[in-house]
NURO-534300 format. One record per residue (C-alpha): x, y, z; residue in one letter. Coordinates in Angstrom, 3 decimals. Last residue first. Layout:
// NURO-534300
+----------+----------+----------+---+
:        u :        v :        w : r :
+----------+----------+----------+---+
:        X :        Y :        Z : A :
...
+----------+----------+----------+---+
// end
This chain:
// NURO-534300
+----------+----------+----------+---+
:        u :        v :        w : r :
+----------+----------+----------+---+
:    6.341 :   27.403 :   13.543 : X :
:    7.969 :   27.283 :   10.567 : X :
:    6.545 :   28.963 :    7.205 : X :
:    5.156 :   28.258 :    3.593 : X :
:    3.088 :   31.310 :    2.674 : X :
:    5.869 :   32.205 :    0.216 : X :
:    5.051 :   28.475 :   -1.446 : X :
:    1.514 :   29.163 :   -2.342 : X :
:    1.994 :   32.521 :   -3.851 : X :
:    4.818 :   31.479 :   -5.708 : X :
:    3.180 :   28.430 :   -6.954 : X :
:    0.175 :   30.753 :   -8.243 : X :
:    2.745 :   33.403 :   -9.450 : X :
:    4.242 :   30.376 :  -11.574 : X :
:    1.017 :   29.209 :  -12.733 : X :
:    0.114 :   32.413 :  -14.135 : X :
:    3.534 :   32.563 :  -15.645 : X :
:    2.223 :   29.545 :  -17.897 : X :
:    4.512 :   26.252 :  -16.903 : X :
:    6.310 :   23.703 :  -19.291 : X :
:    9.168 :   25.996 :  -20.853 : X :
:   10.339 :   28.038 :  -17.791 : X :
:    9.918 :   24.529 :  -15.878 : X :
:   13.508 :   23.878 :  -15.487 : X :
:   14.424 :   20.550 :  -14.294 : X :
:   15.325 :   20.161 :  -10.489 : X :
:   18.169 :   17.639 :   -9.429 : X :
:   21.313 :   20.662 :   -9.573 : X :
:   18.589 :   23.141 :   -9.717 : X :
:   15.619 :   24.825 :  -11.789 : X :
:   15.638 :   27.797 :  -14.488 : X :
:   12.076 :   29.111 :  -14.074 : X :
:   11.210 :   27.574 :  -10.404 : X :
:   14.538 :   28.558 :   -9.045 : X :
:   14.374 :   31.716 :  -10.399 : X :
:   10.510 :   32.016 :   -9.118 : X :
:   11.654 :   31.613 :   -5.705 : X :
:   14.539 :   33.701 :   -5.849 : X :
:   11.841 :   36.367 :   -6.687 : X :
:    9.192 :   35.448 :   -3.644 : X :
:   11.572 :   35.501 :   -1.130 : X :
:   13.906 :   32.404 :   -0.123 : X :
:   14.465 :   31.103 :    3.443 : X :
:   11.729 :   31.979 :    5.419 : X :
:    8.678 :   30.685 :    2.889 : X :
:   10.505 :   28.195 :    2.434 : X :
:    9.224 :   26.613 :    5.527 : X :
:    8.356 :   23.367 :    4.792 : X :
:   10.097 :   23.261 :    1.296 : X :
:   12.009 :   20.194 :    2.487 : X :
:   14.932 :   19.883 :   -0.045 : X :
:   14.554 :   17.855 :   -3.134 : X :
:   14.620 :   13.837 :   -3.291 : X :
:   13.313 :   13.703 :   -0.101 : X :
:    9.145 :   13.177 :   -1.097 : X :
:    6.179 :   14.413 :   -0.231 : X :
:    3.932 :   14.828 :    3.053 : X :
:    5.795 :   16.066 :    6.734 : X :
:    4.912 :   19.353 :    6.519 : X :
:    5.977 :   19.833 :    3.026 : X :
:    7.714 :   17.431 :    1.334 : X :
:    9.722 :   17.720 :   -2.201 : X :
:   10.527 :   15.668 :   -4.589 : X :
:    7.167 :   14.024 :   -5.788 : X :
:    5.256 :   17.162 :   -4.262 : X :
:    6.315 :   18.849 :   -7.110 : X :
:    5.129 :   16.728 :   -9.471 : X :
:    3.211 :   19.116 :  -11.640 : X :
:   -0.074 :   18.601 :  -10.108 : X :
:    0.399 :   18.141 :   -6.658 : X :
:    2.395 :   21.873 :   -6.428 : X :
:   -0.580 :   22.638 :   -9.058 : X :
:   -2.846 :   21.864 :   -6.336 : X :
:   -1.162 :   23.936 :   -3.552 : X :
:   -0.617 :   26.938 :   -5.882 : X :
:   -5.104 :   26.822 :   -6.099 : X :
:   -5.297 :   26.641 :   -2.600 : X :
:   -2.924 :   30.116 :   -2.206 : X :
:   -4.717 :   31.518 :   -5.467 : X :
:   -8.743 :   31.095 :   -3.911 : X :
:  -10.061 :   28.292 :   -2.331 : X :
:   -9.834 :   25.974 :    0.598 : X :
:   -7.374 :   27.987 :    2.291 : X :
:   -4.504 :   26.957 :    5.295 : X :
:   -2.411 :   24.701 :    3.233 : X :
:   -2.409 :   21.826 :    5.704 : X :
:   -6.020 :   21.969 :    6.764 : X :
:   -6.889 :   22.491 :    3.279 : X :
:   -4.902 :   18.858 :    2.463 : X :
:   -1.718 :   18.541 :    0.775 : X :
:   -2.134 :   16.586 :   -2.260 : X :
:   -0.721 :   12.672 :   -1.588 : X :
:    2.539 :   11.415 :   -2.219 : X :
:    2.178 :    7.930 :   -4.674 : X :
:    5.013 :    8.870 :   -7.142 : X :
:    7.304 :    9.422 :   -4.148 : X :
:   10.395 :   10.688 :   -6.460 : X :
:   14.223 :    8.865 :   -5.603 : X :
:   17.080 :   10.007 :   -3.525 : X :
:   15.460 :    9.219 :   -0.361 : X :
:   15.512 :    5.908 :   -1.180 : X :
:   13.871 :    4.658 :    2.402 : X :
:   14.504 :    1.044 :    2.013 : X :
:   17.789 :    1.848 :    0.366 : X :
:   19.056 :    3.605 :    2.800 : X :
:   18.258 :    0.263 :    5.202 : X :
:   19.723 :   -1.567 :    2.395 : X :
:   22.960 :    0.581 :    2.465 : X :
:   23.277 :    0.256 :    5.915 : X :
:   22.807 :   -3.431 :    6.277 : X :
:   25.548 :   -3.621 :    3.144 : X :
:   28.158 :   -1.427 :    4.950 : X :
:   27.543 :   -3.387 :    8.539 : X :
:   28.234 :   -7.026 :    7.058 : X :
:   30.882 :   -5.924 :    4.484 : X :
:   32.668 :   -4.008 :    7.460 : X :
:   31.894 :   -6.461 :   10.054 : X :
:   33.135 :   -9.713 :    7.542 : X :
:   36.434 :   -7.378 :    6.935 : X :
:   36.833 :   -7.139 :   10.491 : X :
:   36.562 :  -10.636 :   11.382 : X :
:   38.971 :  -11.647 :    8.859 : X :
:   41.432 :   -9.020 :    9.635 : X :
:   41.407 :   -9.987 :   13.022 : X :
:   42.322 :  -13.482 :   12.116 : X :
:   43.673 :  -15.764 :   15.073 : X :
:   40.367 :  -15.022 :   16.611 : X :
:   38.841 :  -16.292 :   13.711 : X :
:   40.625 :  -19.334 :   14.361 : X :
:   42.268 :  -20.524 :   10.536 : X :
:   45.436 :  -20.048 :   11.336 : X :
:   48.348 :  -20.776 :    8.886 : X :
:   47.318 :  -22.066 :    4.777 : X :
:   45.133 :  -21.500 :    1.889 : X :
:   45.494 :  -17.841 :    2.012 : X :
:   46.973 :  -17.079 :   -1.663 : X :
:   44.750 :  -19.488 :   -3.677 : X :
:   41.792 :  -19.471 :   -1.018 : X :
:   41.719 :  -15.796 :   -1.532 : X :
:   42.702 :  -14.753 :   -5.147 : X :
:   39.190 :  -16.262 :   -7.013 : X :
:   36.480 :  -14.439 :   -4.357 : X :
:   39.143 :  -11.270 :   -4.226 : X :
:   38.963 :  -11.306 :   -8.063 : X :
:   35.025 :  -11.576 :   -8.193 : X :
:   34.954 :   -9.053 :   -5.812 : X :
:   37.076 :   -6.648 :   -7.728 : X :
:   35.142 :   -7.684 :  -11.047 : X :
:   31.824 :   -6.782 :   -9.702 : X :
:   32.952 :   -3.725 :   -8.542 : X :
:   34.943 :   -2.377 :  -11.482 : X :
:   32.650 :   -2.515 :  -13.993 : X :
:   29.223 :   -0.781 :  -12.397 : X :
:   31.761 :    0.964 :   -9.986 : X :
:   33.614 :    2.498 :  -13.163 : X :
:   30.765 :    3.824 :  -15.039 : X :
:   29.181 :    5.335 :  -12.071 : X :
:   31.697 :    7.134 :  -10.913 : X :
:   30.870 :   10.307 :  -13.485 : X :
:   27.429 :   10.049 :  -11.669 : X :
:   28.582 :   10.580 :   -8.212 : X :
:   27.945 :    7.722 :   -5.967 : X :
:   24.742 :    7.988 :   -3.955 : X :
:   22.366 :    5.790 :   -6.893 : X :
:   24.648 :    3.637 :   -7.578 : X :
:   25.696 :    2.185 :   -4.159 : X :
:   21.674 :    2.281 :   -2.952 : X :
:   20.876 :    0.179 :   -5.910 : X :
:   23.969 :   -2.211 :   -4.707 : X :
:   22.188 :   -2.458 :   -1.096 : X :
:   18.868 :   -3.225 :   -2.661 : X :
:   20.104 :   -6.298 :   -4.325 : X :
:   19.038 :   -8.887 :   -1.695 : X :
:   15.628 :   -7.175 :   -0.837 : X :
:   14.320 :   -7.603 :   -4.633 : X :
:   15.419 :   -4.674 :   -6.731 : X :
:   13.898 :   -1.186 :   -7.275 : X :
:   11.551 :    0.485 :   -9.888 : X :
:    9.382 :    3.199 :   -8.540 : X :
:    7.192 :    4.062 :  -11.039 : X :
:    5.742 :    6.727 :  -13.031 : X :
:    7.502 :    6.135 :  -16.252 : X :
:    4.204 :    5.290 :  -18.287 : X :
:    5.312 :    5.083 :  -21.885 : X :
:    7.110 :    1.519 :  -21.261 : X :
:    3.781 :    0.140 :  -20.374 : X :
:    3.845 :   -3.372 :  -17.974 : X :
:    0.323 :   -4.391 :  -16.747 : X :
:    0.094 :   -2.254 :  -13.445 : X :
:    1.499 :   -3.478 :  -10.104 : X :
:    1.546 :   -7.207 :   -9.174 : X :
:    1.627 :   -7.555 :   -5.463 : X :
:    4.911 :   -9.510 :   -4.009 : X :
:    3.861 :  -13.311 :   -2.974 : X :
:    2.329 :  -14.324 :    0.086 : X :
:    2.506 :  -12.626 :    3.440 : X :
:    0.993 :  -15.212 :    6.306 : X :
:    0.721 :  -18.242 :    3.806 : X :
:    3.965 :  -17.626 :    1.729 : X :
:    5.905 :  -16.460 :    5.251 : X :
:    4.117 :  -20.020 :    6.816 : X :
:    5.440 :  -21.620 :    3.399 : X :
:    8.573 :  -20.579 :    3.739 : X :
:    9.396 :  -21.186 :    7.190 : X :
:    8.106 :  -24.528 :    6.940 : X :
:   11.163 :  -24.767 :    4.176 : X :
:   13.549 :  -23.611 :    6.421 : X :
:   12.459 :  -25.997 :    9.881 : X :
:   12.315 :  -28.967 :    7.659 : X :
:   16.560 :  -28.056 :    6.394 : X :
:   16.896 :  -27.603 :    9.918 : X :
:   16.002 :  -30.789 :   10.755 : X :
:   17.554 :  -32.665 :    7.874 : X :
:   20.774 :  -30.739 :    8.238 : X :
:   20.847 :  -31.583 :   12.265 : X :
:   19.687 :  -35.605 :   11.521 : X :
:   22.671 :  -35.428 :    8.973 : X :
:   25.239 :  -35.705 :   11.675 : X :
:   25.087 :  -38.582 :   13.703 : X :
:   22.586 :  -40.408 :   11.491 : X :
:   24.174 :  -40.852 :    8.726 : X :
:   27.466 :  -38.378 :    8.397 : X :
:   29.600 :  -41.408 :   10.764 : X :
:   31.632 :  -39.629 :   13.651 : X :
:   35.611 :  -39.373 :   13.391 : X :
:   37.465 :  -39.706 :   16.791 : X :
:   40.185 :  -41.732 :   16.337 : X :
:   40.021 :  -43.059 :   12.811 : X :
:   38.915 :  -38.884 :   11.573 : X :
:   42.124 :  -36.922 :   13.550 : X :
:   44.054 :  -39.747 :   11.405 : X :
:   43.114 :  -38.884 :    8.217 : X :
:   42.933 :  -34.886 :    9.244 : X :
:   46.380 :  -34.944 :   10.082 : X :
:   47.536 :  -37.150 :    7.204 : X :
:   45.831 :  -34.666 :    5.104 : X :
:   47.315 :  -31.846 :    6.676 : X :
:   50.592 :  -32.656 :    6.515 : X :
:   52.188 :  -30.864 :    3.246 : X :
:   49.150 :  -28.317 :    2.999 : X :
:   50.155 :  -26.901 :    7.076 : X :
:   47.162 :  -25.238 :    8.614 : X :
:   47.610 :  -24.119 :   11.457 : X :
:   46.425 :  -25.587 :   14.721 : X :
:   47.025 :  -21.804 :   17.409 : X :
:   43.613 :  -21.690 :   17.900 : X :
:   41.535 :  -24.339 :   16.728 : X :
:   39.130 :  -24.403 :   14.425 : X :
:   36.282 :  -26.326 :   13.534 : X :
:   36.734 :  -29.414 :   11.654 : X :
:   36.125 :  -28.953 :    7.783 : X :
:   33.903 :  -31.382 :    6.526 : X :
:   36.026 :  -33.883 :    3.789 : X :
:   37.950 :  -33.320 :    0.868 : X :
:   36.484 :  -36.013 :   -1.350 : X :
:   32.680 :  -35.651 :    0.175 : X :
:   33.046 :  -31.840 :    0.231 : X :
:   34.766 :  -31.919 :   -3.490 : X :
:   31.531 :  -34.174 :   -4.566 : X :
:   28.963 :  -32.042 :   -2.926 : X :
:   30.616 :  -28.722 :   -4.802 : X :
:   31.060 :  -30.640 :   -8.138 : X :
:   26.995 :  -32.076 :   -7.951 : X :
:   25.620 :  -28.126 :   -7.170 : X :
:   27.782 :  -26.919 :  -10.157 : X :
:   25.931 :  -29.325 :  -12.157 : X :
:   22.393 :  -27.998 :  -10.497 : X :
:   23.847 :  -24.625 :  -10.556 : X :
:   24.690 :  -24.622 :  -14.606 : X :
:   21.267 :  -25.799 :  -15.145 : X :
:   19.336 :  -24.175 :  -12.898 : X :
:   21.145 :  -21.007 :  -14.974 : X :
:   20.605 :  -22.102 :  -18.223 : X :
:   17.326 :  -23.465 :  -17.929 : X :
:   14.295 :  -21.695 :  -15.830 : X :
:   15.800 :  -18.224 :  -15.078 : X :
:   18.313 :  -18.211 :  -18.198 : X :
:   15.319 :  -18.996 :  -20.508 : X :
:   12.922 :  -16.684 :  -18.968 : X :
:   15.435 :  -13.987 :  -19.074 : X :
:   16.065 :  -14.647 :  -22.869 : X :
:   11.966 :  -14.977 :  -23.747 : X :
:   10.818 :  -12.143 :  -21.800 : X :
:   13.713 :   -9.475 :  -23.187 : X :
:   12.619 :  -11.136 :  -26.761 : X :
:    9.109 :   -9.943 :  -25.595 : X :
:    9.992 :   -6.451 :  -25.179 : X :
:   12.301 :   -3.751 :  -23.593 : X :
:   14.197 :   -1.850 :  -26.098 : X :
:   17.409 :   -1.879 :  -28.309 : X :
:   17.815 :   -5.865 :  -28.765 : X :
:   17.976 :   -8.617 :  -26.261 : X :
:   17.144 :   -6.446 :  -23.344 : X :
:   20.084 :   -7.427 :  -21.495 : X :
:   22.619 :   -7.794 :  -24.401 : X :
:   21.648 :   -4.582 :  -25.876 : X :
:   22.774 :   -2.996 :  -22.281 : X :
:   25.636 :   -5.572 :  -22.085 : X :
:   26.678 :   -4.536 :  -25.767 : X :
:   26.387 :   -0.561 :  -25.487 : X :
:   28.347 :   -0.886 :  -22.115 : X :
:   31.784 :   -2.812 :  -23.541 : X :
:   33.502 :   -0.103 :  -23.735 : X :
:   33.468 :    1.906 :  -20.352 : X :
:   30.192 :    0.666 :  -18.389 : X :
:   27.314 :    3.141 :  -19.159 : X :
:   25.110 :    0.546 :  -20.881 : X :
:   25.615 :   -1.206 :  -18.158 : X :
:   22.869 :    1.317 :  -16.039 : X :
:   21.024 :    1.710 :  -18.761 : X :
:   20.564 :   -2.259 :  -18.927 : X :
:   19.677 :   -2.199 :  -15.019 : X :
:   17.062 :    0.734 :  -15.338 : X :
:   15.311 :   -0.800 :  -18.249 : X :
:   15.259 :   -4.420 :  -15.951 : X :
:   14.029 :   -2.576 :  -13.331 : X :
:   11.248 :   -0.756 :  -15.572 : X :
:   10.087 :   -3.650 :  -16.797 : X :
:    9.420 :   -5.538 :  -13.340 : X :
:    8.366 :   -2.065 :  -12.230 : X :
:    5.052 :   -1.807 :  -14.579 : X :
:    4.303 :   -5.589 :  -14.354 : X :
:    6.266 :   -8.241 :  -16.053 : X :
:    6.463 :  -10.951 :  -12.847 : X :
:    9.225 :  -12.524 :  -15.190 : X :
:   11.401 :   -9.526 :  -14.900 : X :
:   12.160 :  -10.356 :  -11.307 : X :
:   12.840 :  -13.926 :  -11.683 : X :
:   16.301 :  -12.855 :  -13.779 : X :
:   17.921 :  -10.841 :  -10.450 : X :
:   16.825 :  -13.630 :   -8.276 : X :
:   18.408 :  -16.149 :  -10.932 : X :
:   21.352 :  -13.724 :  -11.172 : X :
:   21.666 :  -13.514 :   -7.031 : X :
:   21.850 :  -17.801 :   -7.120 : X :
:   24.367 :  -17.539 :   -9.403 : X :
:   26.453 :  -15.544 :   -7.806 : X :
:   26.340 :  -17.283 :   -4.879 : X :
:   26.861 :  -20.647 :   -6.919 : X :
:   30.280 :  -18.696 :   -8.482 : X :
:   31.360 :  -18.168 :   -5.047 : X :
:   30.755 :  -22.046 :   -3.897 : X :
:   32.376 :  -23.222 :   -6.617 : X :
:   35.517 :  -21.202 :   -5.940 : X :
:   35.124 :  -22.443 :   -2.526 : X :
:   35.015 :  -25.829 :   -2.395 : X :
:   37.933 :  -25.343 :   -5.310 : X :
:   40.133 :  -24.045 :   -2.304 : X :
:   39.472 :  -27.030 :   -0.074 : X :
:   42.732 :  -28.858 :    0.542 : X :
:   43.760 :  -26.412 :    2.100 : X :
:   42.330 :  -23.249 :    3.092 : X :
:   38.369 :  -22.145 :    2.201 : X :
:   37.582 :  -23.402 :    5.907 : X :
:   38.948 :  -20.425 :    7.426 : X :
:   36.531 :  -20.227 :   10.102 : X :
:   35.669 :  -16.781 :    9.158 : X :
:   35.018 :  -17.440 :    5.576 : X :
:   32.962 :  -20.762 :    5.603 : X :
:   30.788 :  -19.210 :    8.087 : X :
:   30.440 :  -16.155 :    5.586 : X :
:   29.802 :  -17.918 :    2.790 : X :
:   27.109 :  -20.313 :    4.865 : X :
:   25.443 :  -16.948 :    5.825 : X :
:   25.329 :  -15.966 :    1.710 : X :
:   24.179 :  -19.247 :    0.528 : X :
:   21.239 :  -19.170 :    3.452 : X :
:   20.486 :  -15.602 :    2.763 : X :
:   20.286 :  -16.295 :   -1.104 : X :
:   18.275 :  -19.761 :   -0.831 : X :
:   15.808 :  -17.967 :    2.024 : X :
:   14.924 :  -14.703 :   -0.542 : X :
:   14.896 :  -17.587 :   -3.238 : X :
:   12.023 :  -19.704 :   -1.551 : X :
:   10.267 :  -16.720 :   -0.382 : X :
:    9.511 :  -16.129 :   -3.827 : X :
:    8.548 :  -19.342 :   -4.784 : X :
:    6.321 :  -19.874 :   -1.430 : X :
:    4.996 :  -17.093 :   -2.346 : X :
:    3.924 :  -18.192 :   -5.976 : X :
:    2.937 :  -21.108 :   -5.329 : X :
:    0.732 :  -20.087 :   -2.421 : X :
:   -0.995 :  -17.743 :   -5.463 : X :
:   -1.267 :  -20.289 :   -7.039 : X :
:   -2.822 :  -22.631 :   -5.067 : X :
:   -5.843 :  -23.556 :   -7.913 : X :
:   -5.411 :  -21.163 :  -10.445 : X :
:   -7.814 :  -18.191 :  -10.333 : X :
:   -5.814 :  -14.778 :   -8.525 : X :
:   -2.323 :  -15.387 :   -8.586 : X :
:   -1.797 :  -17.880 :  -11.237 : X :
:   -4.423 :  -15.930 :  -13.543 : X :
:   -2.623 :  -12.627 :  -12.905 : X :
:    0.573 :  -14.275 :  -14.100 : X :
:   -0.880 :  -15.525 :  -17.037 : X :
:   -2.582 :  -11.912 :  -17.840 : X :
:    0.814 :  -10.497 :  -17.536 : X :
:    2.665 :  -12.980 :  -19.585 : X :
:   -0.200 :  -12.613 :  -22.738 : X :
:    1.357 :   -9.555 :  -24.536 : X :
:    5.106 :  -10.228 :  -23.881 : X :
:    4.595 :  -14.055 :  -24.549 : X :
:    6.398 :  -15.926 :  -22.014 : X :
:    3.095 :  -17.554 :  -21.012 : X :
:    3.179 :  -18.996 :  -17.377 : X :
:    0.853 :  -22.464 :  -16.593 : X :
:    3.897 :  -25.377 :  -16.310 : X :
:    6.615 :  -22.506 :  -15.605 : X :
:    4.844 :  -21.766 :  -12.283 : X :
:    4.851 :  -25.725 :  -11.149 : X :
:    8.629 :  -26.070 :  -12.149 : X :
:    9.318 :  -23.187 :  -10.489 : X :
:    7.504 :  -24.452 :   -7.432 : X :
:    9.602 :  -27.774 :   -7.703 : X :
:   13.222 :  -26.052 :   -9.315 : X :
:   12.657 :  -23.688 :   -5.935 : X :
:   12.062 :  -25.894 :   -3.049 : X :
:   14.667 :  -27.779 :   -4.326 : X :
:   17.236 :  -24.586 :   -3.860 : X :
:   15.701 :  -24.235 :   -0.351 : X :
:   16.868 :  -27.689 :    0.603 : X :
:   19.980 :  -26.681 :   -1.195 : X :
:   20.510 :  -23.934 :    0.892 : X :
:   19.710 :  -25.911 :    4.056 : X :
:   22.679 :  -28.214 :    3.144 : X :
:   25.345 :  -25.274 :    3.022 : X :
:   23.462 :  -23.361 :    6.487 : X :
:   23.705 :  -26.393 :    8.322 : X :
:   26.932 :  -26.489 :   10.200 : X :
:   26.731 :  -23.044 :   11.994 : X :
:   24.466 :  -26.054 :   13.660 : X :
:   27.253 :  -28.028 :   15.245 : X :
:   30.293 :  -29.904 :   13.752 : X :
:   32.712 :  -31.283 :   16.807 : X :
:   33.761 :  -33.889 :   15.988 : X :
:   35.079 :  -34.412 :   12.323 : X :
:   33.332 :  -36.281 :    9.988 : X :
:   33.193 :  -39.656 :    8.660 : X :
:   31.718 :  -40.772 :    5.593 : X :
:   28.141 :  -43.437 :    6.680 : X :
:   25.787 :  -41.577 :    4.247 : X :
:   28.156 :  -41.006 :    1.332 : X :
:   30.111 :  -44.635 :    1.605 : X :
:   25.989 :  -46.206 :    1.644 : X :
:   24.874 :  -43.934 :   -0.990 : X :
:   26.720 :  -46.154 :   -4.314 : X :
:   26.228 :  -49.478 :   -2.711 : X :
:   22.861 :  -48.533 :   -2.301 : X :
:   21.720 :  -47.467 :   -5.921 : X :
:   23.621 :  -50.322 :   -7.496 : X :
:   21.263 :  -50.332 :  -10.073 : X :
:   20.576 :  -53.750 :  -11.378 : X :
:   21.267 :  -55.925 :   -8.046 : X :
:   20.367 :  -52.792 :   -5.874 : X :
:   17.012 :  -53.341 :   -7.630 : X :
:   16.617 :  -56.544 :   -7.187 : X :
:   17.674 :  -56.887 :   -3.561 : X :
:   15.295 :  -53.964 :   -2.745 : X :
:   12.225 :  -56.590 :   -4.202 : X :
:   13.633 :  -59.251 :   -2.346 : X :
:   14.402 :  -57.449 :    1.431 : X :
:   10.839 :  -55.952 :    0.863 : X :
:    9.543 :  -59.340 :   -0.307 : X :
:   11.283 :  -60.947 :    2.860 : X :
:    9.793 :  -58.247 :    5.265 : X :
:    6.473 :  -59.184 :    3.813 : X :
:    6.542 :  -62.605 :    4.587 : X :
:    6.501 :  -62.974 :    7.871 : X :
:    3.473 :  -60.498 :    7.655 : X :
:    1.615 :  -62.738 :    5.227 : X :
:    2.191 :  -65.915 :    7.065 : X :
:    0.879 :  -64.458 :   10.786 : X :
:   -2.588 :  -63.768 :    8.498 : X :
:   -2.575 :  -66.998 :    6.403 : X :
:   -2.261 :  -68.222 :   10.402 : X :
:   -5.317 :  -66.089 :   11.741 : X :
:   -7.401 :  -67.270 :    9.209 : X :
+----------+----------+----------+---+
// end
């Protein structure tokens, strides 16, 4: 017994060698990875390394739960809703699916968008890469339009509104507005051909183009080779840089697999554990209320990677925001096309570069600012303020109360805080009360303000001498 048993496991190595023999022979699977897994690269690579290959661990994180998601969603505009509620509350995991899914392309457009920014500041766009990073710029843009596409999908109350908010928006770029807007929504209004074209660039078009895209970019890294780190005062010379590099990689080149990759493949197991613990700990964003273009109390707003561009259009002026909604875009898609072509060469040490580092500061600090503005958007109406309690108004009955609930009523207190409650979008009428008298108080009321509508046509005079009332008792400390 114990010698069928010593035969068997002499054996078994030779079935595995026989059975990978025959495939190779037919496929030529190996002979194809081997020259990929044992390429050489330059000394010297460390973990600012890993942020390329963790992206597309986090991109195949994505086309698996998306996959998943698709399988059970309904792109029907009356039945998406309902679908989505089923995934998130009844279907077996799906609400981990979801998170994970979502988390998944908040980590796939940091990681893209760190890697960027590595790839800019050590100069590693030069020669002979410059088509690495065209085809990295147009996968970053990408990867925002499939965040930007995903949104709609959730169709709930802001999902809708977002995307109504974003064709409005193009709809006021110079000539060619009306057709993006109509373009977005697939017709005049929001509906379920808007469902069925963003569903169709979220799931195919779009994977599609970044899964090709995704094969171009590996295949120029493989041809060109891993960019060594810089070195002060090495420039970078296209007519000998090749042989450089050529010879730089016989004397001290180290082979990808396992020298290398074991950092990617670490790091790329660290991201998506990080996923699925924010998924677990967090899970997906709430639905709001089943989408109904009537209602327009929401707050519609971007995912966390487009809040800084909400924040740009909503504090330029209004007669701007034709030509930011056009000419942004296209100025960085210009400087993303113009730089590798007319800086592929000289230093590539970011200490070499001050201009380099201080353009990555500037973009770096302008859009942290602009999201953090953006996470407070003063500028827009707190739909969920609360009525001012009696503690806060000083009554619990009689005209002064009374102004305080029409101040709730009418919206007021969706603009406007007092004591702390409200919203920014209007000034703080805290202590009015010692800035205007009772008559300029009414004017404003009657004819409104450079952000206030006039209520002279939607308010009785008895509610304006109740708001009056109300708002004259309204003073500091």
């Amino acid at each position: 017994m114990n010698e069928e048993k010593d035969t068997m496991q002499n054996n078994s190595p030779g079935l595995l060698r026989q059975s990978w023999d025959w495939f190779e022979e037919r496929t030529g699977v190996g002979a194809a990875i081997k020259p990929l897994a044992e390429h050489l690269v330059p000394p010297g690579t460390n973990w600012w390394y890993v942020f390329g290959s963790a992206t597309l661990f986090a991109f195949v994180v994505q086309a698996v739960t998306g996959a998943t998601l698709a399988s059970v969603y309904t792109t029907s505009s009356g039945n998406a809703y309902e679908s989505l509620r089923f995934i998130t509350e009844d279907a077996y995991m799906g609400n981990l699916l979801r998170g994970i899914h979502f988390w998944g392309a908040s980590a796939m457009v940091l990681l893209v968008g760190i890697h960027m920014l590595r790839v800019f500041l050590t100069g590693a766009y030069k020669f002979p890469r410059e088509f690495n990073w065209l085809t990295g710029s147009v996968l970053l843009l990408l990867t925002v339009a499939m965040g930007f596409t995903g949104q709609l999908l959730r169709w709930d109350q802001n999902a809708i509104w977002t995307v109504v908010v974003g064709a409005e928006q193009a709809g006021r770029a110079p000539l060619i507005g009306t057709l993006l807007g109509r373009f977005l929504l697939a017709g005049e209004t929001v509906g379920g051909a808007t469902l069925s074209r963003f569903f169709s660039f979220h799931v195919f078009m779009i994977p599609g183009i970044l899964i090709a895209l995704i094969g171009v970019h590996l295949f120029l890294v493989v041809r060109n080779g891993i960019s060594e780190p810089p070195v002060a005062g090495q420039i970078v010379n296209p007519k000998t840089y090749r042989q450089r590099y050529r010879e730089m990689l016989k004397r001290v080149g180290e082979p990808f697999w396992p020298d290398v990759a074991w950092r990617d493949v670490a790091f790329g197991f660290l991201v998506v554990v990080l996923i699925v613990l924010l998924a677990l700990i967090f899970g997906p964003p709430p639905l709001t209320q089943p989408p109904d273009p009537s209602i327009i109390q929401a707050t519609p707003r971007p995912d966390w990677y487009l809040l800084w561009y909400f924040a740009v259009l909503a504090l330029i002026p209004p007669a701007l925001e034709p030509y930011v909604i056009i000419g942004a875009p296209l100025l960085l898609g210009v400087s993303l096309v113009l730089l590798p072509l007319l800086a592929n060469k000289g230093e590539r040490h970011p200490l070499r570069r001050p201009w380099a580092m201080a353009t990555a500061l500037i973009v770096v600090m302008m859009i942290g600012i602009l999201w953090y503005l953006a996470t407070k958007a003063p500028w827009s109406p707190d739909f969920n303020a609360k009525p001012l309690t009696a503690q806060q108004v000083g009554a619990e009955s009689g005209p002064i109360w009374q102004g305080s609930q029409l101040f709730a009523v009418k919206g007021c207190q969706y603009c406007h805080t007092i004591d702390g409650q409200g919203g920014s979008r209007g000034p703080d009428l805290t202590a009015v009360g010692d800035r205007l008298s009772e008559q300029q108080i009414t004017i404003r009321i009657l004819n409104g303000g450079t952000n206030m509508p006039a209520y002279g046509g939607n308010i009785s005079s008895g509610e304006v001498d109740l708001l009056v009332q109300f708002l004259a008792t309204r003073h500091g400390q």
